[in-house]
N, C-alpha and C positions, 0 to 999 in steps of 0.2 A: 504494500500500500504506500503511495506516495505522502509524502509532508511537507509543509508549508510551514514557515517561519511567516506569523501576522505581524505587522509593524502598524504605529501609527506614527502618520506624519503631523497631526495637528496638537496632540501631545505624548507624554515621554507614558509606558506601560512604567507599571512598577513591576513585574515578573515578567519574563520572557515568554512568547507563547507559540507554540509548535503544533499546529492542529493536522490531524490525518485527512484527507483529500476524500473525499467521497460525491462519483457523479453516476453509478448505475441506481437503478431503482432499487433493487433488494437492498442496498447498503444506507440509501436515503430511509426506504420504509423503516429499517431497522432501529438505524440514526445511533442514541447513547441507550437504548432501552435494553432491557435486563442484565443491565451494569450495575456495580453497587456501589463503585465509587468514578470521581474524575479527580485528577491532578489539576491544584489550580495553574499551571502550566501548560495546561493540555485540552485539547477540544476536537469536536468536529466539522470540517467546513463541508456544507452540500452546494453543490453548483449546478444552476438550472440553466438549460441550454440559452434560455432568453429573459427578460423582464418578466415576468408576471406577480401578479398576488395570490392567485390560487392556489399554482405549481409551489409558491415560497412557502406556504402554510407548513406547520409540523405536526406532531401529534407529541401527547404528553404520557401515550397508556404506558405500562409496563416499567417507566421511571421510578428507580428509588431516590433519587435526589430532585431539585428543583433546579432548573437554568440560568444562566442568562444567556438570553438568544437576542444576536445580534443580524441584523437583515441590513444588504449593502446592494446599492444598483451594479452598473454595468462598470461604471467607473471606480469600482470600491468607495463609494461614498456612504456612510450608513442614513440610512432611509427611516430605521426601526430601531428599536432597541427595549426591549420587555424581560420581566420577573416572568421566568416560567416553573410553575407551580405542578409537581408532580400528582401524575393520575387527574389531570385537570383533561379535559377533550382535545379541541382542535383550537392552534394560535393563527392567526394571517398578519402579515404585516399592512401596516396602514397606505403603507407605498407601493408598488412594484417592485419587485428585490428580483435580483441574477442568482446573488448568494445569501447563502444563511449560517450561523458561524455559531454553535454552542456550546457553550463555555462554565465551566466553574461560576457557579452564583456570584460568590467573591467577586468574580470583576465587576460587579455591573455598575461599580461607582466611577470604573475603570474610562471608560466610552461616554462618549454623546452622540447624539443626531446630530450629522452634518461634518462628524469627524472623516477625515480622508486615511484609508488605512492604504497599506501593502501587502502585496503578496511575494515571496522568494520560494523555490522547490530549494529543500535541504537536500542534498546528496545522499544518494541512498550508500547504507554504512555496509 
């Protein structure tokens, strides 16, 4: 599975973050569910072939922890950024998101809307 070093360019992270790459569907439908835990280091990014709000939505079933999930357009600009709450239904972001990025709850004080992130492929070891 490939990885992604997340950056932001509008301000500094306080932890480093390295999310796993996820763009077929079995790995989207899956997403972090019947995990027990996440590294606040660590996350996963899903990427939808285009814009939409439908395609972006997640689901919360099978979660032992809660999120925070971040939703970014085309340009990695974030569009969204929500408290996701485990065992809760379905989230959509309020924009049209490309990507969706979920992350250790911990960060969510981490982002804003409107923050310009990055993406880097880490070298597989």
């Amino acid at each position: 599975m490939r990885h992604i070093e997340v950056s932001n360019n509008s301000r500094q992270l306080k932890l480093p973050l390295t999310v796993a790459y996820c763009d077929s569907f079995w790995c989207k439908l899956r997403g972090l569910a019947l995990r027990r835990q996440l590294a606040p280091s660590g996350g996963l990014l899903l990427a939808e072939p285009r814009q939409s709000r439908l395609n972006a939505g997640i689901h919360m079933l099978g979660m032992a922890f809660d999120l925070c999930v971040v939703w970014l357009d085309k340009d990695l600009k974030i569009v969204d950024l929500r408290h996701a709450k485990r065992w809760r239904s379905v989230i959509f972001p309020r924009k049209p998101a490309r990507y969706v990025i979920e992350l250790h709850v911990s960060r969510l004080g981490e982002l804003r809307i409107g923050d310009q992130l990055a993406f880097k492929e880490r070298p597989a070891i």
